[in-house]
TORPAVEX-472067 format. One record per residue: residue in three letters; x, y, z of N, C-alpha, C in turn. Coordinates in steps of 0.1 Angstrom, whole numbers, plus 5000, padded with zeros to 4 digits. Example, Ala and Ser with C-alpha at 12.3 -4.5 7.8 and 13.67 -1.06 7.14 Angstrom:
residues 2
ALA513249435078512349555078513249675078;SER512849785071513749895071512950005079;
end
This chain:
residues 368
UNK284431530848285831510852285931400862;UNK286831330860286731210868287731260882;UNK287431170891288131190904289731100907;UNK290031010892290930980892291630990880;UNK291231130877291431180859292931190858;UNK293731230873294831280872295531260883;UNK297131200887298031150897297331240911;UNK297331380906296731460919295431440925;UNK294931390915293231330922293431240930;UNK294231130922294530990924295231020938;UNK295731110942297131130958295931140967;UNK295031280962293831280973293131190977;UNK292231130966291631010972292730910980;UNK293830910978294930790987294530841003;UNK294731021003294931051011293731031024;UNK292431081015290931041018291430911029;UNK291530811016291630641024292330631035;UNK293230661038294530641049294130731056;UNK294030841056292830911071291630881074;UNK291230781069289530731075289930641082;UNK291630531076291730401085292730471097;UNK293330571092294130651103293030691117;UNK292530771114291730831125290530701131;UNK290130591121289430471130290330371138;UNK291730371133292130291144293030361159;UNK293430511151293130581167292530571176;UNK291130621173290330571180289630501188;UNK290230431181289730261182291030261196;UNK292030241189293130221202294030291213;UNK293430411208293630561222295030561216;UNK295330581202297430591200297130701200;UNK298030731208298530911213299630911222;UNK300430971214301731061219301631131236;UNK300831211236300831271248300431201262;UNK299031111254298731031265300130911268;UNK300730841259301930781258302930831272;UNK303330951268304531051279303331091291;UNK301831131290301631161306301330981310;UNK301130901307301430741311302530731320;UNK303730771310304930651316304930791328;UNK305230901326305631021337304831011349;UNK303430981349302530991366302530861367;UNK302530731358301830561363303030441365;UNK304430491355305330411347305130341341;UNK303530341336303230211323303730311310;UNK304630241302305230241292304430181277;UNK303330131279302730041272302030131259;UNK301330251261301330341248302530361243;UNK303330401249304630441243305330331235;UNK304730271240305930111232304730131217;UNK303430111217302930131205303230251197;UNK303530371203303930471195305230421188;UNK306630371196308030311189307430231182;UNK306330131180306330041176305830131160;UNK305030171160305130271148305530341138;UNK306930391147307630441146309030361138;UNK309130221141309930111138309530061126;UNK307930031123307430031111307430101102;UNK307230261104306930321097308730361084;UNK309630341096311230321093311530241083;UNK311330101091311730061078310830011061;UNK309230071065308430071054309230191044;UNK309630311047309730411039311230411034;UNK312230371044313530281037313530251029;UNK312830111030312929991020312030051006;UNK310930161008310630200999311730280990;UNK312530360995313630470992314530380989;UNK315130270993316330190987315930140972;UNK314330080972314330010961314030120948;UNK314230270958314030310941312730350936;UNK312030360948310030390944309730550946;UNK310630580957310330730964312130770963;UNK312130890966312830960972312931050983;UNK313331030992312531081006314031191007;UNK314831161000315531321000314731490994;UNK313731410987313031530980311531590988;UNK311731521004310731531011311031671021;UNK310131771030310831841035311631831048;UNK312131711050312431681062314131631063;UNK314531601051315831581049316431681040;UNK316431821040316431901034318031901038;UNK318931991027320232001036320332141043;UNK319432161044319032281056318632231069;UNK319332271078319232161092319032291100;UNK317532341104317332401110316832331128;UNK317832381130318332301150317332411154;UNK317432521157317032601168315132591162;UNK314932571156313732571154312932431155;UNK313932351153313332201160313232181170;UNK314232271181314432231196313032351197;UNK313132411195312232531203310632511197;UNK310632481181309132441182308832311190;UNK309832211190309532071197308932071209;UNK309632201218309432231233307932351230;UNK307632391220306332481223305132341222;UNK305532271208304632181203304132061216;UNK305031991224305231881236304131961249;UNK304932091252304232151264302432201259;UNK302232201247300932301241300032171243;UNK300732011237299831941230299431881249;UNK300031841261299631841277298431901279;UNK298732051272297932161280296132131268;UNK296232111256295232061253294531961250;UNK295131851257294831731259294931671249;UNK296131661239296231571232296931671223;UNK297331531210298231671197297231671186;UNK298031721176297131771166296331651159;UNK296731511161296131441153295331351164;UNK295331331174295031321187293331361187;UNK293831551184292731651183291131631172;UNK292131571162291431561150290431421153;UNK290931351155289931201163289131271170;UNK289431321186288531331194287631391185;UNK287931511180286631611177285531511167;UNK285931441159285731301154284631221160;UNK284731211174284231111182283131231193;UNK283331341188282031481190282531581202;UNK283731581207284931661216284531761208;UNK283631851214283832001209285332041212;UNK285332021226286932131231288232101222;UNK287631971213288731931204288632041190;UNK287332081189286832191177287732271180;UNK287732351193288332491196289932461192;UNK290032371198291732351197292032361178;UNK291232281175291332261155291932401156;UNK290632451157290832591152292232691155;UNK291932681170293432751172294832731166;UNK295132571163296232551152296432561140;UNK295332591134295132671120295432771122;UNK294832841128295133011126296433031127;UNK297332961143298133021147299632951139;UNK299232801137299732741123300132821111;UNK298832851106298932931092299333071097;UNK299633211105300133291108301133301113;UNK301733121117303633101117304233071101;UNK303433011098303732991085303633101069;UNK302633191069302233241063301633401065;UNK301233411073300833521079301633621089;UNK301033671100301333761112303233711117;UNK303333611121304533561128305333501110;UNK304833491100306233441094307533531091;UNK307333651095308933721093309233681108;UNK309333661115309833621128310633481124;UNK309733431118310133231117310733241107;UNK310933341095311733331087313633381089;UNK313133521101314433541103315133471112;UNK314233351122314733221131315333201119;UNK315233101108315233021104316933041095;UNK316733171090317933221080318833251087;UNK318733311102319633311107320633191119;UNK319733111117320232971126320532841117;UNK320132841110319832741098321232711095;UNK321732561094323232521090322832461077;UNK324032521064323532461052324432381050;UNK324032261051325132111056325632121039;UNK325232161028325932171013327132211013;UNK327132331021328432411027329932311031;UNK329532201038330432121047329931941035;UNK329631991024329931871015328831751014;UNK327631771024326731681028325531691018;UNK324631601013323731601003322631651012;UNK322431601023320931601029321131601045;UNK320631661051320831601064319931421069;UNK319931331062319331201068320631151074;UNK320831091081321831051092322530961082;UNK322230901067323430831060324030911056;UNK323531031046324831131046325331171054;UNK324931181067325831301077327131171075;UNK326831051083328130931087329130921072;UNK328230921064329130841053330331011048;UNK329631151050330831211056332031241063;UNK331131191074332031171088333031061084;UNK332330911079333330801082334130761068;UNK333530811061334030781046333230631037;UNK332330601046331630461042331030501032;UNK330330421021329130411015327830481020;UNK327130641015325930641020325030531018;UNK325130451007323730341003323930241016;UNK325030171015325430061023324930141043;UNK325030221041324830321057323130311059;UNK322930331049321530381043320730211049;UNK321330131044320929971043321029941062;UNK322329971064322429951082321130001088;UNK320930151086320630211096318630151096;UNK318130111081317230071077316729931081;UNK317729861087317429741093317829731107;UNK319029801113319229791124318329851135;UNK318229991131317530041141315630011144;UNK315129991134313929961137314029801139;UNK314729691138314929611149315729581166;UNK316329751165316429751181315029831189;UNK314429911178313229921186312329801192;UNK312229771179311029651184311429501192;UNK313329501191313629451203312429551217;UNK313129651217312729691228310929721236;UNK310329741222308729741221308129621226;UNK309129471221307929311225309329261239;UNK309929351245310529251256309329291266;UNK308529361266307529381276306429281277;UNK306429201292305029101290303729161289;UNK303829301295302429341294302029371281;UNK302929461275302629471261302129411252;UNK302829301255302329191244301029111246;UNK300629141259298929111262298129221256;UNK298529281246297729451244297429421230;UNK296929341222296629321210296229451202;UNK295329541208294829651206296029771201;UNK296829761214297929851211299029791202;UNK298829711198300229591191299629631175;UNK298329611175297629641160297329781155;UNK297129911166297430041162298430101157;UNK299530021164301030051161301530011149;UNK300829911145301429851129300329951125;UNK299729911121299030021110299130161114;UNK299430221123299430341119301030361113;UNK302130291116303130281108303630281097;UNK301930151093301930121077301230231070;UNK300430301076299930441068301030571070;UNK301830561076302730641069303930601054;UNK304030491061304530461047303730451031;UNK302730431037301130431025301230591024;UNK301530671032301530801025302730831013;UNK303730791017304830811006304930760998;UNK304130650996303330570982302230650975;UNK301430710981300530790973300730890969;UNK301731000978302631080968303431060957;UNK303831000965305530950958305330870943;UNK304330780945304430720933302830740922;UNK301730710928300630710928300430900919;UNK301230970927301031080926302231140915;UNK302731090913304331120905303331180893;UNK303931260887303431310869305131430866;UNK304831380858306431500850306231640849;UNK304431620846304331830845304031880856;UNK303131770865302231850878302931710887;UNK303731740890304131630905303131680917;UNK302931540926302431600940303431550952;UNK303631690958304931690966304831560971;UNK306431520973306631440987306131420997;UNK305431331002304531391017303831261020;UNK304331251039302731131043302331241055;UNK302131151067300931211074301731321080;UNK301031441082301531521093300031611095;UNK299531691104298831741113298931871116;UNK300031971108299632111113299232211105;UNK300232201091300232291078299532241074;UNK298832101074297332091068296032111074;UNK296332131086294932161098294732291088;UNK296232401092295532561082295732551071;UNK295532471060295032451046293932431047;UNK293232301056292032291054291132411060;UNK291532501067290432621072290532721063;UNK291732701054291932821044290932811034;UNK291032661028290232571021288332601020;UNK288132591035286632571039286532741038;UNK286932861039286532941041286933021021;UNK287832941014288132980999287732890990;UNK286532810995286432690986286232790969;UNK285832840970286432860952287132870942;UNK288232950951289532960949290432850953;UNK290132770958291032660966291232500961;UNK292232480962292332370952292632210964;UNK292132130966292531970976293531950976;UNK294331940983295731810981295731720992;UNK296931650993296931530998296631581013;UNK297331621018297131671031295631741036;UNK295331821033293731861033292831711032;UNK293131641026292031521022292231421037;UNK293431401040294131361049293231381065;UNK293231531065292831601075290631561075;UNK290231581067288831541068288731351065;UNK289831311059289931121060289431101080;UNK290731161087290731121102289531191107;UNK288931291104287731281111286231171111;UNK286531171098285631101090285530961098;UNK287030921096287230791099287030781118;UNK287430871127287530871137285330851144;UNK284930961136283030921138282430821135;UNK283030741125282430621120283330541136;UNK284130521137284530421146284130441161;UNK283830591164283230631174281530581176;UNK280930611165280030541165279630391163;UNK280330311157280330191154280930121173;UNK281530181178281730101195280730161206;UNK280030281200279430341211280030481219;UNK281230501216281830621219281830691217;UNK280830751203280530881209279830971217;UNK279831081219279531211227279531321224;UNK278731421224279231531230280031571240;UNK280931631239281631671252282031861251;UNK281631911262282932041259283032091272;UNK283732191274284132261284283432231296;UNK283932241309284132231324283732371329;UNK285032471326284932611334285832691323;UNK286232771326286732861319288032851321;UNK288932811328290232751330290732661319;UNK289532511317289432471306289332541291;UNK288732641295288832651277290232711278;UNK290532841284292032891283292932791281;UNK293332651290294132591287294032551266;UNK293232521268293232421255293232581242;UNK292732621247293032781235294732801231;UNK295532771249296832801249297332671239;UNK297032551242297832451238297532461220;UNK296532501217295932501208297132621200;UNK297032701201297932851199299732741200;UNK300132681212301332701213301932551203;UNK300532481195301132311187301332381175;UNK300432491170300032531162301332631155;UNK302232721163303832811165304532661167;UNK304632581172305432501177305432421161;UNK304532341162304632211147304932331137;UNK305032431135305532481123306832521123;UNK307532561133308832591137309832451138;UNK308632381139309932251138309532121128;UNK308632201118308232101106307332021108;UNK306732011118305531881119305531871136;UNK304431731137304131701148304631621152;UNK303831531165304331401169303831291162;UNK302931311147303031251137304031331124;UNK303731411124304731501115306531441112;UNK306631491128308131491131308231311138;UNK307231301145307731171153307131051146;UNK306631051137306630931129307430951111;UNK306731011104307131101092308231131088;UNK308731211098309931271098310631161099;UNK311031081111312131061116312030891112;UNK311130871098311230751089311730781078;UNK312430941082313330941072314430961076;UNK314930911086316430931092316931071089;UNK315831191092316331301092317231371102;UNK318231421109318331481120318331571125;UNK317031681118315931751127315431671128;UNK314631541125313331511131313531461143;UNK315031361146315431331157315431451167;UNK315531531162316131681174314431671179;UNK313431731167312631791170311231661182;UNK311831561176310831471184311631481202;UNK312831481203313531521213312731651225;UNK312631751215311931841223310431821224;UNK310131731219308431741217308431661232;UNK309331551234308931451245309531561257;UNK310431611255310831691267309531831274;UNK309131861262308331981264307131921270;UNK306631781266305431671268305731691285;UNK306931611288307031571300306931711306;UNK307831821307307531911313306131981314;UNK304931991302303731991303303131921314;UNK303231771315303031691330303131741338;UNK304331791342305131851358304531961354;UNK304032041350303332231348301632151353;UNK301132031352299632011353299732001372;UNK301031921373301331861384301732001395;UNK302332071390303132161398302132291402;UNK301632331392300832491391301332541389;UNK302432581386304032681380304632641366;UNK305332751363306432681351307432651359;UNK307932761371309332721378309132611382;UNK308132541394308132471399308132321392;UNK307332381379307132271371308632241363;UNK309732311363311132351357312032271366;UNK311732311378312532241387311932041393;UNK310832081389310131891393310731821380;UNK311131891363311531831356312831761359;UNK314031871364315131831365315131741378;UNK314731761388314431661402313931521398;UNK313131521394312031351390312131281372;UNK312631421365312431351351311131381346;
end
């Protein structure tokens, strides 16, 4: 049997490829979300963070212009569902933001370092699998199911196809969803990147200028290798680019059921970025062993590890999930949920900063 006998093989291997260049140009250029928000919050360098928007602006209008012309459908993705679960985006965003501080990095963050030989990045893997797959499937999903059924607005109800921000307006205003669709696809990811290259420092950062496109472009390269690559009439492979949580606990489900257990895109995804993260580690000299300090350390990173793990699954993904993925699909959970991811981020800061949650509660609202 060949390994590209069938669209599903063909998605894996995509997925393979785009997590080896995923996780080697992480690496390569320290793109991370967390590090991004504890930057601008203790230094005011903005300069990660402009490469994260800058990603984020790519990745926008790559999956757009995919979805306009007719290649994907990013309504049939889970993120523009017309189920607009708010309380679970704000509340996993704020578990997911404060967990990923406390273990030094998020889930895909996690997956590089360990990549680059971060044991303490192992422990954390692990923890968001378990506690991942037992929000999702296990121990905690009647909890997250009665969140969900009971908070959940079914925008069908109030006449809306999807929650992506063209149907919500073209409700609201009476406009054209497509023609909305077309604005929102060109406008806004050129006021990002207005705002990403007015920085002079930034634009001395070649490093972070070139992470940011391509990790952009590999999201959109995700919804290509689903979406089309992967299309078949009898056996479709779902909608889907990168995300970091529900596939962290596939792949341990995977490694511990390999006989029973079947690859998909995501699973291949998750061993691509490590893959790709050791070769790049080793090719500059970065790697190491590294692990724990004291025992404060490991608890932190056990916690953060446990709280990305409840968190990214309560609110659909990560700060690749939700903050790139998502919200290149003009979802408005993903806007909510990247919302609390940065809020919960920053307050993680002020909790490293403060030694308290109060204290760290009140330095939020005092300093930002």
């Amino acid at each position: 049997m060949s390994l590209l006998d069938t669209p599903a093989h063909l998605a894996n291997l995509g997925g393979l490829l785009l997590g080896l260049v995923f996780g080697a140009v992480v690496q390569r250029s320290n793109f991370c979300t967390m590090g991004a928000i504890s930057d601008m919050v203790l230094m005011g360098d903005k300069s990660r963070l402009r490469s994260w928007v800058l990603a984020i602006a790519v990745a926008m209008l790559g999956s757009q212009l995919l979805h306009l012309a007719g290649l994907i459908d990013l309504k049939a993705s889970i993120y523009a569902s017309a189920s607009l679960n708010w309380l679970g985006a704000i509340l996993g965003g704020l578990l997911f933001g404060f967990g990923m501080v406390q273990a030094g990095g998020c889930g895909n963050r996690t997956l590089v370092r360990f990549g680059a030989g971060n044991l303490k990045s192992l422990v954390v893997v692990l923890m968001i699998a378990i506690a991942g797959y037992a929000t999702l499937r296990g121990l905690f999903g009647p909890a997250r199911l009665w969140l969900e059924t009971g908070t959940a607005i079914d925008l069908k109800a109030f006449g809306v196809a999807s929650q992506a921000l063209p149907d919500l307006l073209a409700r609201a205003s009476g406009i054209d969803a497509t023609s909305l669709r077309w604005l929102l696809a060109l406008a806004l990811p050129a006021l990002l990147l207005v705002w990403v290259f007015r920085d002079a420092r930034f634009r001395s950062k070649p490093v972070l200028i070139v992470g940011g496109f391509v990790v952009g472009l590999i999201i959109a390269g995700g919804w290509v290798v689903t979406g089309i690559l992967g299309a078949d009439d009898f056996e479709p492979v779902p909608l889907a680019s990168m995300t970091f949580v529900a596939p962290v606990g596939s792949t341990l489900q995977y490694l511990m059921t390999f006989t029973g257990a079947r690859l998909d895109f995501g699973i291949c995804t998750v061993f691509g970025v490590i893959l790709g993260a050791f070769v790049m580690a080793k090719a500059n000299g970065s790697f190491r062993i590294e692990g724990f300090t004291s025992a404060q350390d490991l608890l932190s990173h056990l916690l953060g590890g446990v709280l990305m793990g409840v968190g990214g699954v309560l609110a659909l993904g990560c700060t690749v999930g939700q903050g790139l993925t998502g919200i290149a699909t003009l979802a408005l959970g993903s806007f909510v949920a990247v919302g609390g991811i940065v809020i919960g981020g920053i307050l993680g800061v002020r909790y490293l900063e403060e030694g308290s949650l109060p204290d760290a509660i009140r330095a939020l609202f005092a300093r930002g």
